[in-house]
VOPAGU-2260 file (C-alpha; in pm, 1 decimal, decimal comma):
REM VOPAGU-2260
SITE   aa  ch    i         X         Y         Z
SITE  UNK   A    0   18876,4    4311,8   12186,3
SITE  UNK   A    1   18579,6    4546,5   12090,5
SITE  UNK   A    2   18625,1    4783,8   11781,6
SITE  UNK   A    3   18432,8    5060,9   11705,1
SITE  UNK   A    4   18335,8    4938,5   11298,2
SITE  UNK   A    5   18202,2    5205,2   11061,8
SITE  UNK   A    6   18152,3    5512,7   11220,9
SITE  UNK   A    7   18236,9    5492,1   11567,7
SITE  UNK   A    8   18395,3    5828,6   11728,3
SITE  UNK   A    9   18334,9    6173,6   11601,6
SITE  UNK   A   10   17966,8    6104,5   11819,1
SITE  UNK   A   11   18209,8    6211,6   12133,2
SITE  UNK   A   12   18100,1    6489,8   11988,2
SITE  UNK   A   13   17768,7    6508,9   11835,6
SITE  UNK   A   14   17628,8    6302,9   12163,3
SITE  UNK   A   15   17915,6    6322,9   12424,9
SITE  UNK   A   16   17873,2    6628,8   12634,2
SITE  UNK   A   17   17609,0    6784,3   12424,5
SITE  UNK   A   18   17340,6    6553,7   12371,2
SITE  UNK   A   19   17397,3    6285,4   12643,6
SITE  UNK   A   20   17147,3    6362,9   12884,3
SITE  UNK   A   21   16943,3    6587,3   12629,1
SITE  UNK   A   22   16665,8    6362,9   12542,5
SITE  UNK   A   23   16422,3    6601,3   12432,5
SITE  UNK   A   24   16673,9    6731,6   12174,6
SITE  UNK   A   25   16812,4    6498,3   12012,0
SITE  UNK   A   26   16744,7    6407,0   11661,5
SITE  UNK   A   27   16423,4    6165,0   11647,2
SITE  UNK   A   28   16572,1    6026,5   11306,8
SITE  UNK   A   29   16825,3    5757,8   11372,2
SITE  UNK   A   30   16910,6    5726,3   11027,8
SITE  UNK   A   31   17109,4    6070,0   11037,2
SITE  UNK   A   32   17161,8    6102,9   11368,4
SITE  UNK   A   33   17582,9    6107,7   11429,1
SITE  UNK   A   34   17590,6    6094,4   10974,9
SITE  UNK   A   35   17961,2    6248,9   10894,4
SITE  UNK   A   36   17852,0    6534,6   10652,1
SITE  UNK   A   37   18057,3    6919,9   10626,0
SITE  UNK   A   38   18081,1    7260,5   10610,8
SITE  UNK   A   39   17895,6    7469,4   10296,9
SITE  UNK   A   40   17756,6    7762,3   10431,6
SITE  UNK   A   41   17418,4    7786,0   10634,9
SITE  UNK   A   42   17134,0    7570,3   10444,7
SITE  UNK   A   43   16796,8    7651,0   10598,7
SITE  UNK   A   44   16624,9    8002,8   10728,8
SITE  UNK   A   45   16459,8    7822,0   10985,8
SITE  UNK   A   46   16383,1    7960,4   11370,2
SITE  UNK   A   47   16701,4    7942,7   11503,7
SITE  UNK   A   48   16767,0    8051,0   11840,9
SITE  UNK   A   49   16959,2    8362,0   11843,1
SITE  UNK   A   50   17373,1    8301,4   12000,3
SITE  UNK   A   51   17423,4    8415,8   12346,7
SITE  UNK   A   52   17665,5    8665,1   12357,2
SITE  UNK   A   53   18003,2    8558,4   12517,6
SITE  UNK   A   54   17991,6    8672,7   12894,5
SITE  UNK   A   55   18256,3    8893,8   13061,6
SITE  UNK   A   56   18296,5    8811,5   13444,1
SITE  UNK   A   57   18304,0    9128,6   13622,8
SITE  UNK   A   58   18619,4    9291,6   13796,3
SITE  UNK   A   59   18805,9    9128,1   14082,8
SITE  UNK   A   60   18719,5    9255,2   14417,8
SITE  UNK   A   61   19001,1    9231,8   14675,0
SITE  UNK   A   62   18783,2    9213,2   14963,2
SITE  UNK   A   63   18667,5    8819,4   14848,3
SITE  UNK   A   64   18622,0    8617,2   15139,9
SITE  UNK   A   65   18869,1    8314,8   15181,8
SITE  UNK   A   66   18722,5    7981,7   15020,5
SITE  UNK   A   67   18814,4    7660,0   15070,5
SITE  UNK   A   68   18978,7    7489,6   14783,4
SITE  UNK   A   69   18999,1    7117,5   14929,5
SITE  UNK   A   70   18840,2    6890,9   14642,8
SITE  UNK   A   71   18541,0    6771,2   14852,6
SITE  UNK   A   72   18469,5    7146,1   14922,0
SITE  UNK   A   73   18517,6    7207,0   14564,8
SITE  UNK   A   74   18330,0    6981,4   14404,4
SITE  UNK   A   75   17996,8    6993,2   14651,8
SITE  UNK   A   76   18021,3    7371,2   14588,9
SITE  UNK   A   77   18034,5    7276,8   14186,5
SITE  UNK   A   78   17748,3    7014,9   14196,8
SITE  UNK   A   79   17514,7    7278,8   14382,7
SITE  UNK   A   80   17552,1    7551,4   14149,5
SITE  UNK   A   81   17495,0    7259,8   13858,8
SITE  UNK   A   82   17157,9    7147,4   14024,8
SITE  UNK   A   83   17065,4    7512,8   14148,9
SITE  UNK   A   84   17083,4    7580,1   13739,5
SITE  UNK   A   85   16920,8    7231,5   13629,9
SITE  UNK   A   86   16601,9    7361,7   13845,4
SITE  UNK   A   87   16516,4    7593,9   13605,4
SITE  UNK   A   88   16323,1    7505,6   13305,4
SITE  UNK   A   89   16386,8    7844,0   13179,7
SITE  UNK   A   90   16682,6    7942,6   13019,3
SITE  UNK   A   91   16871,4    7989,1   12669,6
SITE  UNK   A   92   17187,8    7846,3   12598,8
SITE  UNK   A   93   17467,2    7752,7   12308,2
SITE  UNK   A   94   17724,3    7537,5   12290,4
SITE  UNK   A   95   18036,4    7499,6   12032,6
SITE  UNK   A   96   18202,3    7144,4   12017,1
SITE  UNK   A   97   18536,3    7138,2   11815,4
SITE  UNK   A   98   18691,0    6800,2   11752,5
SITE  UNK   A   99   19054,3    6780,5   11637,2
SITE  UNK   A  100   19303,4    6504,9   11571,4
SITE  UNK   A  101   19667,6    6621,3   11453,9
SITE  UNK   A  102   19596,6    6964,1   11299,9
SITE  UNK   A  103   19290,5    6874,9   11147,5
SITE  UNK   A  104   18936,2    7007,3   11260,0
SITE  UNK   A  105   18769,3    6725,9   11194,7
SITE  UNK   A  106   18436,2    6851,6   11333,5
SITE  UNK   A  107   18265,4    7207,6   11465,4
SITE  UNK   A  108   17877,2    7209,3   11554,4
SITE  UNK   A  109   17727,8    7476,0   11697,5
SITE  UNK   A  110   17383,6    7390,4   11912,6
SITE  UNK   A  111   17112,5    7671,7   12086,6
SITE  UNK   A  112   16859,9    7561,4   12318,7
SITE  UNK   A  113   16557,5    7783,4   12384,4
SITE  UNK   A  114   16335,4    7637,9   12706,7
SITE  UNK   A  115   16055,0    7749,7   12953,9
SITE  UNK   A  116   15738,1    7629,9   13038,0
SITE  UNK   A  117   15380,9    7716,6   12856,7
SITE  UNK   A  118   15081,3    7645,3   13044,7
SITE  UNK   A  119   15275,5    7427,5   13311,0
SITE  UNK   A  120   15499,4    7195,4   13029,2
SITE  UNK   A  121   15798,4    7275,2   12876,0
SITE  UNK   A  122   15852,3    7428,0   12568,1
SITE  UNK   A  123   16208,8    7412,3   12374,5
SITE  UNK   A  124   16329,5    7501,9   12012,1
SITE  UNK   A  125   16734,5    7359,5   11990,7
SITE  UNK   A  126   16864,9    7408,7   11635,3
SITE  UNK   A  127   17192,8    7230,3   11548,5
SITE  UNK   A  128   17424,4    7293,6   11262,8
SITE  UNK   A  129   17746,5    7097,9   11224,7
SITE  UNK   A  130   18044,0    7055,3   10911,1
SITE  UNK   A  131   18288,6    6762,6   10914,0
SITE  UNK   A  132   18626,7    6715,1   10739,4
SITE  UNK   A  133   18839,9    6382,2   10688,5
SITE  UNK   A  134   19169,3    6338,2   10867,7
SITE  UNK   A  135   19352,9    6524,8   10515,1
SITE  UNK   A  136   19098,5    6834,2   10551,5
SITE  UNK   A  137   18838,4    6686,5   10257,8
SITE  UNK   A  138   18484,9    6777,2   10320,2
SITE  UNK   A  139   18267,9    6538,4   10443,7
SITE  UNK   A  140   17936,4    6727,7   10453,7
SITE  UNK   A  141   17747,8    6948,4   10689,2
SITE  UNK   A  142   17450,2    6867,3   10908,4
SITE  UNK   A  143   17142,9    7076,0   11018,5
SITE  UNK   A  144   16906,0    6946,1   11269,2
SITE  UNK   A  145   16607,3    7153,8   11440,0
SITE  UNK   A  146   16379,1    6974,3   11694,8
SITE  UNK   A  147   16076,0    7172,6   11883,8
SITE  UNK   A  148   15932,5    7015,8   12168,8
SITE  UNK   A  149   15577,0    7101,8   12293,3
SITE  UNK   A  150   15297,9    6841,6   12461,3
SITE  UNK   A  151   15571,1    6567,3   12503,8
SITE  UNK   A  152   15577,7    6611,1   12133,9
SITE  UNK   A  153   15960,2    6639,3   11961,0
SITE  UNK   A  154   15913,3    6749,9   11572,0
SITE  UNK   A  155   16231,7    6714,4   11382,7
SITE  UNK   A  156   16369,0    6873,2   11055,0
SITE  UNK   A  157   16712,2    6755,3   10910,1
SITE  UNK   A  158   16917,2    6893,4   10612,7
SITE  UNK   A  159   17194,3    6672,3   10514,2
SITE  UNK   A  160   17448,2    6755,7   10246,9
SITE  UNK   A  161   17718,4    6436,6   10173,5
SITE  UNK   A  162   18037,6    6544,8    9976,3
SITE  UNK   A  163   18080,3    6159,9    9980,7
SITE  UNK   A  164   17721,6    6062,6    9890,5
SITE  UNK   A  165   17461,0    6224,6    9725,0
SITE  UNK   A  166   17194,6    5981,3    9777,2
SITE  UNK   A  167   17226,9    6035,0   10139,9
SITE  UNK   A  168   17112,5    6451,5   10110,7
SITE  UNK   A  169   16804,8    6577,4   10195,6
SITE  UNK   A  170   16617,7    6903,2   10293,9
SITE  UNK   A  171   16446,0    7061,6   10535,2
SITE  UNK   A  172   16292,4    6674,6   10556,3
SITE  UNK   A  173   16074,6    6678,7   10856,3
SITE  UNK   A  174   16041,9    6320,2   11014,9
SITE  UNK   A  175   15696,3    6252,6   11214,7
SITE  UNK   A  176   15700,6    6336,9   11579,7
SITE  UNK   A  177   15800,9    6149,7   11871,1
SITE  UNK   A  178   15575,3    6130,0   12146,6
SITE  UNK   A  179   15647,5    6108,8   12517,3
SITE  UNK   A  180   15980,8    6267,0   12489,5
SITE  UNK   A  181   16145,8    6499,8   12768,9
SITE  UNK   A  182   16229,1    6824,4   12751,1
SITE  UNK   A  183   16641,6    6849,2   12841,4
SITE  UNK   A  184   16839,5    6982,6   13127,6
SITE  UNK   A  185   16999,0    7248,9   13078,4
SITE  UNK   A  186   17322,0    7075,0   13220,3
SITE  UNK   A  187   17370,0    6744,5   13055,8
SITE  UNK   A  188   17441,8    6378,1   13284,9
SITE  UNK   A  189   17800,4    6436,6   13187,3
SITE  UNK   A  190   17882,0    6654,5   13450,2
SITE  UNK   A  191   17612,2    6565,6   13744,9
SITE  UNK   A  192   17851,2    6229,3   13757,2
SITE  UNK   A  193   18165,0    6382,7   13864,3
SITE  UNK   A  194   18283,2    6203,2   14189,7
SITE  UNK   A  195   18562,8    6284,7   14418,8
SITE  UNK   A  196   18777,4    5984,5   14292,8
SITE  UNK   A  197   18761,3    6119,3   13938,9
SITE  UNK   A  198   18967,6    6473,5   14007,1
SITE  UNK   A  199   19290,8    6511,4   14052,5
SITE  UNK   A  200   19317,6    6876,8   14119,6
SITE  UNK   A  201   19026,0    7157,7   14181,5
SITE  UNK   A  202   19041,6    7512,0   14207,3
SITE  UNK   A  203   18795,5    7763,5   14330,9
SITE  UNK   A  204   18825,5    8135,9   14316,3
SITE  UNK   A  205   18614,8    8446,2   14316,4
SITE  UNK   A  206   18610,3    8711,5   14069,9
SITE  UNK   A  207   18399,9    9020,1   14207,3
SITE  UNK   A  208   18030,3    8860,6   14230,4
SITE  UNK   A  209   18132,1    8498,2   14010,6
SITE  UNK   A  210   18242,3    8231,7   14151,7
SITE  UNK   A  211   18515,4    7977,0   13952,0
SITE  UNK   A  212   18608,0    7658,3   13898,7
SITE  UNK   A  213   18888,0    7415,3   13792,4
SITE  UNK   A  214   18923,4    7085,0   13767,7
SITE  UNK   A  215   19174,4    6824,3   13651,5
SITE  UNK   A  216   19014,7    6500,2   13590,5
SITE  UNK   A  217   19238,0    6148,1   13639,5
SITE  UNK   A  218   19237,4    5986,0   13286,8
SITE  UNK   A  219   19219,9    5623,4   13486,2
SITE  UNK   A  220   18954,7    5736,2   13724,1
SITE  UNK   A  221   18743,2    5928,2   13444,1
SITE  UNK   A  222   18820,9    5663,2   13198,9
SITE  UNK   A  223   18444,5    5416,0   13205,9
SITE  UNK   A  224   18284,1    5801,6   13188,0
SITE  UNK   A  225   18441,0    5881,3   12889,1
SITE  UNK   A  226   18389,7    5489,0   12751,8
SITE  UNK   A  227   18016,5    5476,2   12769,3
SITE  UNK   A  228   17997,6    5743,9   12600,1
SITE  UNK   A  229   18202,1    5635,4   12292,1
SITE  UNK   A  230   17978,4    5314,1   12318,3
SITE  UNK   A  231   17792,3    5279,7   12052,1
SITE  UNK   A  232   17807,4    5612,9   11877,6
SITE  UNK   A  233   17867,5    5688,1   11486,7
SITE  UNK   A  234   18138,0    5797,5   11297,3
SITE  UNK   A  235   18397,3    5677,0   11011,4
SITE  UNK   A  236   18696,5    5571,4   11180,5
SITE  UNK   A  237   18805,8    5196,1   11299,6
SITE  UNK   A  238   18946,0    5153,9   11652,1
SITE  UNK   A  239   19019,9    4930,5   11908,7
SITE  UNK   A  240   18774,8    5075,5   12186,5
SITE  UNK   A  241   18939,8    4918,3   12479,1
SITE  UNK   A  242   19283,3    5025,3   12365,1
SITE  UNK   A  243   19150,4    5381,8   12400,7
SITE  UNK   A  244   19392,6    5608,0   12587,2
SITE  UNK   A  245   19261,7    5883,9   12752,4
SITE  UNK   A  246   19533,5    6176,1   12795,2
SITE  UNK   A  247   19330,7    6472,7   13014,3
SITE  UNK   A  248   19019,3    6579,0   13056,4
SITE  UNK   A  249   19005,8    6960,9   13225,0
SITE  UNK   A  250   18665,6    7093,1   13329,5
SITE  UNK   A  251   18591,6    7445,9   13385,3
SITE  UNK   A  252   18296,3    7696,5   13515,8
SITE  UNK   A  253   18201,3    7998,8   13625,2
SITE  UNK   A  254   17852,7    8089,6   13810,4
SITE  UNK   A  255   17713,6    8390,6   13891,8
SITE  UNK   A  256   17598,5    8589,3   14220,5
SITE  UNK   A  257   17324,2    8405,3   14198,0
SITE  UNK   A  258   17449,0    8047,8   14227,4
SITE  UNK   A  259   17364,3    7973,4   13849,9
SITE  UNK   A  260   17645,5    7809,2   13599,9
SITE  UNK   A  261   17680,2    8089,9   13332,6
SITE  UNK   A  262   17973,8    7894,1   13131,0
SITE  UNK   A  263   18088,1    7559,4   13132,9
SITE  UNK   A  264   18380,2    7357,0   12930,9
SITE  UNK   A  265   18581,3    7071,7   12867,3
SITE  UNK   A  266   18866,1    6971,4   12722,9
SITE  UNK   A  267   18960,9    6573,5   12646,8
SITE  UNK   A  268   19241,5    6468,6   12523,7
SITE  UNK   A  269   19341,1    6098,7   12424,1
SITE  UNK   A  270   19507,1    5834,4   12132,4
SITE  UNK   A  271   19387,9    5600,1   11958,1
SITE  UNK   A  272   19532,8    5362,7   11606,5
SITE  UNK   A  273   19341,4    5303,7   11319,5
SITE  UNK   A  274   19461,9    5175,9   10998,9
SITE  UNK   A  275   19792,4    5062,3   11225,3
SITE  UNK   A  276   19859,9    5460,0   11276,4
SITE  UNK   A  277   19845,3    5639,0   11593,4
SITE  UNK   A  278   19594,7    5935,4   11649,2
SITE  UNK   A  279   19566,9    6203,4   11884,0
SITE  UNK   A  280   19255,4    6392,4   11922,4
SITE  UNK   A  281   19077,6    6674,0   12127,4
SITE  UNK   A  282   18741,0    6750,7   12207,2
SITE  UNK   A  283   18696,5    7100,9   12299,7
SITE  UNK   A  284   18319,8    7171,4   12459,2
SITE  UNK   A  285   18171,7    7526,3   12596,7
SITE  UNK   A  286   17855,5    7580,1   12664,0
SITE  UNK   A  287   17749,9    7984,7   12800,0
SITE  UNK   A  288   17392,6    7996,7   12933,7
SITE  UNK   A  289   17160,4    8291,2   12950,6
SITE  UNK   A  290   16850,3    8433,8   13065,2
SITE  UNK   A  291   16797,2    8184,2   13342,0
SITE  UNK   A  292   16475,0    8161,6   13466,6
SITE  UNK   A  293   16364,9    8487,1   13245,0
SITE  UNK   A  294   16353,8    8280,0   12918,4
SITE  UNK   A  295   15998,8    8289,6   12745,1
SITE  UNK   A  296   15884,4    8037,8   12554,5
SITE  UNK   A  297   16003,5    7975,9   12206,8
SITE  UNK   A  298   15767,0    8013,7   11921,2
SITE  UNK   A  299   15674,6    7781,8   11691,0
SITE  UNK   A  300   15891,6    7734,2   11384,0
SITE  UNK   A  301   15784,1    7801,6   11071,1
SITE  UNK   A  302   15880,2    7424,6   10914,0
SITE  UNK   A  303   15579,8    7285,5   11125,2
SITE  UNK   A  304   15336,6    7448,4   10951,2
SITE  UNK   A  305   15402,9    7476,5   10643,6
């Protein structure tokens, strides 16, 4: 049987639905990439991407044209708006990633993505910032990554603070660039793979001009998704990775009038044992995009030249 040794789950956070399919902003230092480390206040005044505001759908209207709800219908309707809004290499966006097992938060990041093109390539500032707690509420540290892609050039800075280990800190380090990276989608892989097979349930409805969505993913069917990407990520705990039950996974979304995905989440549920005790744990995901095709370029931050 395969275990996950070391650090092997909390990553269905830092890379499951945030940084999967993100390439051009994730962390180009592998040593801290996925590092458990926890919450002590902001650590860096670097050129982060302002938060985009939450977004209020706008009232009902009762003259909404009947829609077909069938899960083929659904889902097509779904994956259009998703590659209508992957089109755009402009756009600004955050997402908040919450990871709890029992009552314990075990892990909140908080990631904004700034992209459009400059002079026909694509430009993007992300800037992550994440805390982590043990399963008995113990900080473990706090992480603060903040990549800037320009040229097929991705500059990273990373401050690291380890309640556990001091030798591992560092800050405002900034690691030498990676060339020929890509700049990320705006939508990550996770969701441009969601077959028919995998839902259960789907839901469409319109609120005045948006358009939502609702879907209720089998755990069996959605399982291998889910698997690959556990595989091989970091974290502290010890688990049996094919004895990994999946309880739910619930995707929802909401685009706007003009066919673009404005908010997107997920919720995944499963168990696990480690240490001979059972675990349950959630992964909460949103992700609320802005300025589509209006963004403007993101300037340069400040840590690259000094």
């Amino acid at each position: 049987m395969k275990r996950l040794q070391g650090k092997q789950i909390f990553s269905v956070l830092l890379g499951l639905l945030l940084l999967t399919g993100a390439a051009g902003c994730q962390p180009a230092d592998k040593d801290t990439a996925g590092t458990l480390y926890v919450e002590s206040g902001s650590l860096s005044s670097q050129n982060v991407v302002p938060e985009t505001p939450e977004l209020v759908s706008s009232p009902a209207t009762s003259a909404a044209p009947a829609m077909s709800s069938d899960t083929v219908s659904v889902r097509k309707s779904f994956m259009q708006s998703l590659r209508t809004t992957n089109e755009l290499p402009s756009f600004k966006r955050s997402v908040t990633r919450v990871l709890r097992v029992g009552e314990v938060e075990l892990m909140r990041a908080s990631e904004s993505l700034q992209s459009a093109d400059k002079a026909g390539s694509p430009v993007q500032l992300s800037v992550l910032q994440a805390s982590y707690k043990t399963e008995t509420a113990g900080s473990m540290g706090l992480q603060d990554v903040s990549t800037y892609l320009e040229n097929g050039r991705l500059h990273t800075v990373t401050t690291l603070e380890d309640s556990k280990d001091a030798a591992n800190n560092r800050s405002n380090a900034v690691a030498a660039p990676r060339e020929g990276a890509e700049a990320a989608p705006a939508v990550p892989d996770f969701y441009l793979q969601l077959t028919d097979k995998m839902i259960s349930s789907a839901d469409i409805s319109q609120n005045g001009s948006d358009i939502l969505y609702s879907f209720t993913l089998d755990p069996e069917a959605s399982r291998t998704q889910i698997l690959e990407l556990l595989e091989g990520q970091t974290d502290r705990l010890d688990f049996d990775l094919l004895a990994f039950a999946l309880d739910y996974n619930i995707c929802t979304a909401r685009s706007n009038a003009d066919g673009f995905i404005v908010e997107l989440t997920s919720s995944i549920g499963g168990r696990y044992t480690t240490e001979g005790e059972n675990r349950n744990g959630e992964l909460s995901v949103k992700y609320a995009f802005s300025q589509l095709g209006t963004a403007q370029p993101p300037d340069q931050p400040k840590w690259l030249s000094e």
